[in-house]
C-alpha positions as MATLAB code, in Angstrom:
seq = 'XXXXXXXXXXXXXXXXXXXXXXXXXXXXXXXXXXXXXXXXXXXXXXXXXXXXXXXXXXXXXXXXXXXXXXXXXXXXXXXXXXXXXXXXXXXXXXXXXXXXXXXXXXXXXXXXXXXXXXXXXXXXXXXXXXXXXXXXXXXXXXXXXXXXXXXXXXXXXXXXXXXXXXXXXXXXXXXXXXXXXXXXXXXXXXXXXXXXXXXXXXXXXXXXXXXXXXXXXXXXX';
ca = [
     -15.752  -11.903  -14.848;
     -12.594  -12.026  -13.059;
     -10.607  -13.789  -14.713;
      -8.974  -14.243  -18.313;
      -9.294  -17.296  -21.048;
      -6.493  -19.123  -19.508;
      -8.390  -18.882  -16.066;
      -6.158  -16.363  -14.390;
      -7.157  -13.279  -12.393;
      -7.546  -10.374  -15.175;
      -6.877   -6.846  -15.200;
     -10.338   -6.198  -13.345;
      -9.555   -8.103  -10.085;
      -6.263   -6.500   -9.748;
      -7.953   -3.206   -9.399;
     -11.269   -3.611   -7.569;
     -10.040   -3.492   -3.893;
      -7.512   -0.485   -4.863;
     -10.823    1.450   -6.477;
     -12.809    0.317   -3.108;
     -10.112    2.139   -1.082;
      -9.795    5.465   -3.316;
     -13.856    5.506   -3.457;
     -14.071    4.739    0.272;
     -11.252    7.438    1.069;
     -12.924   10.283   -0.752;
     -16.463    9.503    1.208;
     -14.014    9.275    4.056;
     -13.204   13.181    4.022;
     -17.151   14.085    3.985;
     -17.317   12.437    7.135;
     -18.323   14.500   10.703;
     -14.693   13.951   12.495;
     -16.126   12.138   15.441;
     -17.720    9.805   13.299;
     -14.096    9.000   11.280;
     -13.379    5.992   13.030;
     -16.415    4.043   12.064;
     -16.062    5.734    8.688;
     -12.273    4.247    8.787;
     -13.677    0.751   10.017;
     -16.277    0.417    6.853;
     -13.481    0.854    4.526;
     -11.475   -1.650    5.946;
     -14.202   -3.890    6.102;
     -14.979   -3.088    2.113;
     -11.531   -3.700    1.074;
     -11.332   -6.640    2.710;
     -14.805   -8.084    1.177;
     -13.287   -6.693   -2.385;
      -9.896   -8.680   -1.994;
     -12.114  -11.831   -0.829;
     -14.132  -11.458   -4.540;
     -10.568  -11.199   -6.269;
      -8.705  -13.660   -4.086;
      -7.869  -15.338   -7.328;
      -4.781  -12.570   -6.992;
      -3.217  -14.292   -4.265;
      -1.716  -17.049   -6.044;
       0.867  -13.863   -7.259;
       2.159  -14.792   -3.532;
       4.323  -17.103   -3.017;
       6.275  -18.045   -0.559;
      10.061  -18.995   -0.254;
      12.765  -18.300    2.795;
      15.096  -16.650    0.689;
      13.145  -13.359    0.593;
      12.570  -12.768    4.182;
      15.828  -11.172    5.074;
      15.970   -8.682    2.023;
      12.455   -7.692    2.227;
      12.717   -6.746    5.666;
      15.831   -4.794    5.201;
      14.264   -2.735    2.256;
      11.166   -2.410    4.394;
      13.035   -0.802    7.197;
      15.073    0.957    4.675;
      11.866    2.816    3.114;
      10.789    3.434    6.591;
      14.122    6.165    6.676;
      13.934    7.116    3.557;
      10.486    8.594    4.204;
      10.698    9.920    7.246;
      14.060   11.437    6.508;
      12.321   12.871    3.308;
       9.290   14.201    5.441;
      11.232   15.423    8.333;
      14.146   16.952    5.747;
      13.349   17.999    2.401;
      11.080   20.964    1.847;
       9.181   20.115   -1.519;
       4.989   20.884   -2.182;
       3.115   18.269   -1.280;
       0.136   17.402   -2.624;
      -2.329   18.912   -0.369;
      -2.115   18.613    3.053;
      -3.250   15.459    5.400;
      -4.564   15.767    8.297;
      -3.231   13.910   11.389;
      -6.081   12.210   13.504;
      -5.044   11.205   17.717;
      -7.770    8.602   18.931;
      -6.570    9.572   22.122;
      -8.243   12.881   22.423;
     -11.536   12.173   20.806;
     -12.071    8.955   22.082;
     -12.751    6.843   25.083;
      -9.323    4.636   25.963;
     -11.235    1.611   25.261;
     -12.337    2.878   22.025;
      -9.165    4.487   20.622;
      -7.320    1.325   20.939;
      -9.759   -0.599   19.326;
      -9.310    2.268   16.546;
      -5.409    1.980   16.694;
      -5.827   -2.095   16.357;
      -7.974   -1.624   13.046;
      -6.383    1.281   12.086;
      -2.706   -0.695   12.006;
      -4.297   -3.712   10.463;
      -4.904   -1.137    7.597;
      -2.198    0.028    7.008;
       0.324   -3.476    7.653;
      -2.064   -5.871    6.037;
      -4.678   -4.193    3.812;
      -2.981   -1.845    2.332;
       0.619   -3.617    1.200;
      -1.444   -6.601   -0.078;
      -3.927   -4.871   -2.325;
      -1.200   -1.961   -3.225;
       1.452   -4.459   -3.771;
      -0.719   -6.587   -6.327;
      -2.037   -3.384   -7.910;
       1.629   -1.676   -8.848;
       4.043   -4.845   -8.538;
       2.176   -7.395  -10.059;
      -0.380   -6.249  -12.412;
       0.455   -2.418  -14.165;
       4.309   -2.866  -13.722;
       3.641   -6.193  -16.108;
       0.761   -4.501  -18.068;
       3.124   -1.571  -19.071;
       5.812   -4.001  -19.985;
       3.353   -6.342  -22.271;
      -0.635   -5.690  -22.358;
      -0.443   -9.248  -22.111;
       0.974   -9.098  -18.879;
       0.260  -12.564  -17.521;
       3.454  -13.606  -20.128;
       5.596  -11.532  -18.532;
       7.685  -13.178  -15.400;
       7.275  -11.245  -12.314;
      10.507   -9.288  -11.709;
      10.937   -8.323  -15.866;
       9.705   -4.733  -16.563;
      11.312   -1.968  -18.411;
      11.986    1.438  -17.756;
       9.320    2.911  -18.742;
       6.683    0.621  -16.960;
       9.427    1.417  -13.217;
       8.538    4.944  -13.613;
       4.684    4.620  -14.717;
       4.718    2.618  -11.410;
       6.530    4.664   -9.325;
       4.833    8.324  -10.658;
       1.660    6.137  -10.187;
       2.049    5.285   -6.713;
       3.289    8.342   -6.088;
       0.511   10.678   -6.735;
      -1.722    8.393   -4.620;
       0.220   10.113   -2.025;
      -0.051   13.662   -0.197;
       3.703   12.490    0.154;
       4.581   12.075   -3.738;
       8.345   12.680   -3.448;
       8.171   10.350   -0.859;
       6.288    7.928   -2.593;
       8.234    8.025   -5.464;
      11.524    6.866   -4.117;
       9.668    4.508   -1.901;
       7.909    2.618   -5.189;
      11.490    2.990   -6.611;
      13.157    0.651   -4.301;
      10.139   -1.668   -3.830;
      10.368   -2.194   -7.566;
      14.057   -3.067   -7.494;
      13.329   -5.199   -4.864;
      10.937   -6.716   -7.375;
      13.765   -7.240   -9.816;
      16.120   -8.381   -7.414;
      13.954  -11.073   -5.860;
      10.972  -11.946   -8.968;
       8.808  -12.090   -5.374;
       5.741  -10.138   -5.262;
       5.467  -11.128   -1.812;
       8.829   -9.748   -0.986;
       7.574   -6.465   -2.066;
       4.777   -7.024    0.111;
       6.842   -7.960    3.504;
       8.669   -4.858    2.955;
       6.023   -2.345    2.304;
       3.997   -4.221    5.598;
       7.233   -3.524    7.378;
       7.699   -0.080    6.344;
       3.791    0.163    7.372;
       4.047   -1.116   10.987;
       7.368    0.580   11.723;
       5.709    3.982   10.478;
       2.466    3.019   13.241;
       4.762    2.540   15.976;
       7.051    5.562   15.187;
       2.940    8.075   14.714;
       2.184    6.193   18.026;
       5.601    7.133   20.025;
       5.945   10.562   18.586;
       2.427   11.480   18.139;
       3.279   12.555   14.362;
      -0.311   11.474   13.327;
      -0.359   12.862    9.958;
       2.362   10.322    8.837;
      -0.200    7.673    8.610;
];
């Protein structure tokens, strides 16, 4: 079951598609490197199928004009922030990632089509699953277990930096990812939009693409 008494999405379907992508990404690594790309391909494909089950998690996204403008700004904001971070803090990371060029293991024809799925990822999938994970489910769980009473937007300190060190640790990047959950969660507070949280974080995903694709910096993404 996916959803509570009252008929809204439960704790469960805010989860599934973000334990999908962790499972998929470890069985990712065991992967022979030429065969990464299909590898990368069935997890998109199983995240997708796992936020179609729990679609009920999409009425957290609503629309309204007034959020465009800030969300777009933070978005390109975060972008910076982490590559300023990357390029000029020394800190230990959490392991290492390894970058991955299409271009030299693949046929043109087939390294685009990697590059198309492989942005798709990362500015669609992943901001819409990651976004309804953090901002709208835990930050609210953390706040009140019964989170669906609890406006989106209102969270205390405690549940920002559960969040944030959350997030965080999901990343090679932590330091990085820490600040970045940081300002998505004021954006959070500033707007009571999940969706705002998730324009931003698709911004900061497609300007991050196109910055690995013009500087070849592969193991940003």
């Amino acid at each position: 079951m996916l959803t509570g008494p009252t008929g809204r999405p439960n704790e469960i379907a805010y989860c599934v598609p973000a334990v999908v992508f962790a499972v998929a990404t470890a069985l990712e690594g065991y992967a022979p490197e030429g065969l990464y790309p299909l590898a990368y391909a069935a997890k998109a494909a199983a995240v997708a199928a796992a936020l179609y089950f729990c679609r009920a998690i999409f009425a957290d996204l609503r629309w309204s004009a007034r959020i465009l403008v800030p969300a777009v700004a933070v978005g390109l904001g975060v972008f910076a922030l982490w590559v300023g971070v990357e390029q000029y803090v020394p800190y230990p990371h959490l392991g290492e990632r390894s970058g991955y060029n299409p271009f030299e293991t693949l046929s043109p024809g087939a390294a685009f089509a990697f590059v198309a799925v492989r942005l798709a990822g990362l500015i669609v999938m992943v901001p819409i699953f990651e976004e309804l994970l953090w901002r709208s489910f835990l930050i609210r769980y953390v706040t009140s277990p019964d989170f669906q009473s609890v406006a989106h937007g209102t969270f205390t300190a405690t549940a920002l930096l559960v969040v944030s060190g959350a997030a965080a640790i999901s990343h090679t990047e932590w330091l990085s990812g820490f600040l970045a959950n940081v300002v998505y969660c004021l954006l959070l507070r500033q707007t009571r939009s999940v969706l705002a949280c998730v324009i931003a974080h698709a911004v900061t995903n497609a300007v991050l693409g196109i910055y690995v694709l013009t500087t070849g910096n592969w193991q940003l993404w």
